[in-house]
C-alpha positions in Angstrom: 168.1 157.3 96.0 166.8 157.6 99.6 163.9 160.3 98.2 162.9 157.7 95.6 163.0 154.9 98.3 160.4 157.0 100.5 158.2 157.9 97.4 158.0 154.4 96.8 157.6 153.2 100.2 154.9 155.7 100.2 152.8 154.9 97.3 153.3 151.0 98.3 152.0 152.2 102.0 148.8 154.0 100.0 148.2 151.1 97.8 147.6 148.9 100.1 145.5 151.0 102.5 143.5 152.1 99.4 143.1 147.9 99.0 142.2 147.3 102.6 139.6 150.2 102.1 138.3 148.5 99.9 138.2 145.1 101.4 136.1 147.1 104.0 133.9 148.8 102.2 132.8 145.9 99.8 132.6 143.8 102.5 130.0 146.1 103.8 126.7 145.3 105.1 125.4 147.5 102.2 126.3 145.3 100.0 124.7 142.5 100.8 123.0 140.5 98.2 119.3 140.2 99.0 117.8 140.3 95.2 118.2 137.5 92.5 116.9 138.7 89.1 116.4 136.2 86.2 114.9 136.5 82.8 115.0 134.9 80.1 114.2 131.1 81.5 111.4 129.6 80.2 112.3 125.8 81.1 115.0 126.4 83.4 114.4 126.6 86.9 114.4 130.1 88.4 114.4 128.4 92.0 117.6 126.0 91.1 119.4 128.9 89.1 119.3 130.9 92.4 120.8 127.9 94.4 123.5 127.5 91.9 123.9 131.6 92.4 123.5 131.3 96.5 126.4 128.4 96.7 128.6 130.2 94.1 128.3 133.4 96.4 128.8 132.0 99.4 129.7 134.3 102.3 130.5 136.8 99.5 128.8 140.7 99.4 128.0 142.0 95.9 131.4 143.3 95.5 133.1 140.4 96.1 131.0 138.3 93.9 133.1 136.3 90.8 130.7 136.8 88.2 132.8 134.4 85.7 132.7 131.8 88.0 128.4 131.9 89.0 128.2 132.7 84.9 130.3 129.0 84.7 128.3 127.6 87.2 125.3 128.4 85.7 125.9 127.8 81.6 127.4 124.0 83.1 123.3 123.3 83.3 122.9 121.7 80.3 119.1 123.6 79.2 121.3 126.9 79.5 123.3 127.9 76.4 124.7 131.1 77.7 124.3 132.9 81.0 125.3 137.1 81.5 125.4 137.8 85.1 125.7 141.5 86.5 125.7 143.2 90.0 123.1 146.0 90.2 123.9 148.2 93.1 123.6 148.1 96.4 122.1 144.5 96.4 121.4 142.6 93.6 122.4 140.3 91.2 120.7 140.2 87.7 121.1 137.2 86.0 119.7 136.5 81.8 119.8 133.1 80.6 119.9 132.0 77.1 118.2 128.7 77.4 119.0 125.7 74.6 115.2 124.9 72.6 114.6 120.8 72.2 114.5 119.8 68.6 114.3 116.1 68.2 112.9 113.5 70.9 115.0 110.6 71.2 114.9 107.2 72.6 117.9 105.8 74.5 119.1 101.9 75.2 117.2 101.8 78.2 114.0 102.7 76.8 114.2 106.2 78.7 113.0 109.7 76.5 115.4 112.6 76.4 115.3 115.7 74.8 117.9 117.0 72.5 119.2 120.2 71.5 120.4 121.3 68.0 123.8 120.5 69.3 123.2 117.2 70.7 122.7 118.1 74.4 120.7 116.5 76.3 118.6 119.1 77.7 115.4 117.1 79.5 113.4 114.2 80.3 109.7 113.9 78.4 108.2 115.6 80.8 110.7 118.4 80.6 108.6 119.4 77.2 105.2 118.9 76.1 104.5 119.9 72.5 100.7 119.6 71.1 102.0 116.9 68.8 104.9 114.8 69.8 107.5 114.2 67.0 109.0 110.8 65.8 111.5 109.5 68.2 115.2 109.4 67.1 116.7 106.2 67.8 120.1 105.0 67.2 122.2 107.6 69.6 126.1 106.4 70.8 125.2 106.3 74.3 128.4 106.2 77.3 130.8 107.3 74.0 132.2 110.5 75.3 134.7 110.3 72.5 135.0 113.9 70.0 134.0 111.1 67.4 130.6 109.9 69.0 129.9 113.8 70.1 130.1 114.4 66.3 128.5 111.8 65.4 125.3 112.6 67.7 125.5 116.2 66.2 125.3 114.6 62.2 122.0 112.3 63.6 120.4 115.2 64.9 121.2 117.3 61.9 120.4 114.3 59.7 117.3 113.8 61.5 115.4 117.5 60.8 116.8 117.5 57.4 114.5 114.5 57.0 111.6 116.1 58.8 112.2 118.8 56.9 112.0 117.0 53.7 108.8 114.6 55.0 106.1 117.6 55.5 102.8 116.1 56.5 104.1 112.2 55.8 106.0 112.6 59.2 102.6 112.2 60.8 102.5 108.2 59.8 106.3 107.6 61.3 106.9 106.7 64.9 110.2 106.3 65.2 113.4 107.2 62.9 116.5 104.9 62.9 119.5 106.3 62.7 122.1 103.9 64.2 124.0 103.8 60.6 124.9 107.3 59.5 128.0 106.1 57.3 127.1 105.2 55.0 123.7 106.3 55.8 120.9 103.7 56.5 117.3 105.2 57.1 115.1 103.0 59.1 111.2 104.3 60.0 108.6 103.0 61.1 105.2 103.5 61.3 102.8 104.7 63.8 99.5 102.1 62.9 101.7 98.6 63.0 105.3 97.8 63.5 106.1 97.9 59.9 109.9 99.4 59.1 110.7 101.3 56.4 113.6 101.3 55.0 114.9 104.0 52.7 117.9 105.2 50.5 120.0 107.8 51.4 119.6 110.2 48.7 115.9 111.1 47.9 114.2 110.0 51.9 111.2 111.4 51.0 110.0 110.1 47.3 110.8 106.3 48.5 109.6 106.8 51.8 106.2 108.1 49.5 106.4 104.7 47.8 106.1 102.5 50.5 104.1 104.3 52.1 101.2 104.1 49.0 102.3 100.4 48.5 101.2 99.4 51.6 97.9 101.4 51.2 97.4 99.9 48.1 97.7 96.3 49.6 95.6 96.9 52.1 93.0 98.3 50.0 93.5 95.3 47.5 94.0 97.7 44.7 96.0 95.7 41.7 96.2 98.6 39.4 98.0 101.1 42.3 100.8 98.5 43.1 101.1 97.7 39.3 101.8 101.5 39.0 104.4 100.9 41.9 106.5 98.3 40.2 105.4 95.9 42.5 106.7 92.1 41.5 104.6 89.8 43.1 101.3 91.5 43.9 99.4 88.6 44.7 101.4 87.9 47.8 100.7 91.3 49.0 97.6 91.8 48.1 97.2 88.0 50.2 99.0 89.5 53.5 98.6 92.9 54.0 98.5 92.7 57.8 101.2 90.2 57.7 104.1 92.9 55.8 106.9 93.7 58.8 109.2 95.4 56.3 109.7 97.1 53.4 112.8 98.0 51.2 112.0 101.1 49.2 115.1 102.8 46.8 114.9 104.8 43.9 111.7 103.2 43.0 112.5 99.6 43.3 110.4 98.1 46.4 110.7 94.5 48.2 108.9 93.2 51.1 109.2 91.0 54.3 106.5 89.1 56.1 106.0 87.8 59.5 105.9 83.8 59.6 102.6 82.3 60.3 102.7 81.3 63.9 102.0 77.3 64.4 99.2 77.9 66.7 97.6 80.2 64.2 98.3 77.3 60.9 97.0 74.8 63.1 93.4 76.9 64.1 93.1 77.3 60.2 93.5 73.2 59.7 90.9 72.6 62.2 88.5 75.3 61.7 89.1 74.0 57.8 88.1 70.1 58.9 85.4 71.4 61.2 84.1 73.0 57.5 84.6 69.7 55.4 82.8 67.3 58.4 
């Protein structure tokens, strides 16, 4: 028993010499990090990336660096997805950076623009992004909801929302801004980019009655009887009268019915006086 108790006292004495060693030698001037590598940002910030890595590493040599913890403090950025962070010897850290892309531009409460991933992060401001040709704005988010429910929610209306630009092709060029506040049952409001005219489709086939408002109101505004006749259109006359004057239109599974803005009293009462000025 005493020969065991010595062997054992022994390796214990080794161990921790080996550990102290060790302490020594990664705490070592050698090692001390003077490089920061990263690829793979395009929109991220290589300048606030290394901050996050200098504060994380604070005090620390290479060797003493917790890569799981600058790895956490760097993928809790929202435009990073994932984050791989290695030590390349004597000096450096080498960070990659899968970033998150933006997908759909939405609109909050506030009328602030955000940027949202195809998880329903929000990954920017507008002037995070710049696209040739900005897409219709998403509108409807649950906003201060950090619920799993209003998380999934956000995921189905950005889900929802490409499936419909998907589905739109070239017609998404009229819309400027998609309403999604009602996703169940689903309630598709657009409207569109040349007047304040909403849209307002069924939830099964966006694009064909999205299509036949969209021609209706061409039609009206071109006056032509035969094109709304082909439309189903009820009471052509009226449209026909007040093109300018439509502010919405209910389009589903063929069937189409309209909404008009009043006629302002100032505006009724400059049409009886320029109408008298006429008849004196």
């Amino acid at each position: 028993m005493p020969a065991i108790v010595v062997k054992a006292a022994l390796v214990l004495v080794a161990l921790v010499s080996i550990f102290a060693a060790y302490k020594i030698f990664a705490a070592s001037s050698i090692f001390s990090i003077k490089k920061y590598e990263v690829v793979g940002n395009v929109h991220a910030s290589e300048d606030e990336i290394i901050r996050t890595v200098k504060a994380a590493t604070k005090n620390q040599s290479l060797l003493e660096a917790d890569l799981n913890k600058i790895r956490h403090d760097i993928e809790s950025k929202p435009i990073v997805k994932t984050a791989t962070v290695a030590r390349v010897i004597p000096d450096t850290l080498r960070i990659a950076v899968e970033e998150r892309q933006p997908v759909v531009l939405a609109r909050k409460e506030n009328g602030s623009f955000i940027w949202l991933s195809a998880d329903a992060v929000e990954i920017g401001d507008l002037d995070v992004f710049r696209p040739a040709k900005m897409p219709p704005v998403l509108v409807g988010l649950s906003e201060g909801d950090k619920s799993d429910h209003a998380i999934h929610d956000n995921k189905d209306r950005v889900v929802l929302y490409q499936k419909i630009l998907g589905e739109l092709g070239p017609d998404a060029n009229a819309i400027e801004q998609i309403d999604l506040t009602v996703i169940n049952p689903t309630i598709i409001n657009f409207q569109l980019k040349d007047s304040r005219i909403f849209i307002q489709v069924g939830n099964i086939d966006h694009h064909s009655d999205l299509r036949a408002a969209l021609n209706a109101i061409d039609a009206a505004r071109r006056g032509d009887r035969a094109r709304l006749g082909e439309l189903h259109v009820t009471d052509i006359d009226t449209l026909i009268a007040n093109p300018s004057r439509i502010s919405y239109v209910y389009s589903l599974n063929g069937k189409l019915s309209f909404g008009f803005t009043s006629v302002t009293k100032s505006a009724s009462q400059s049409s009886k006086s320029a109408s008298a000025r006429k008849v004196r």
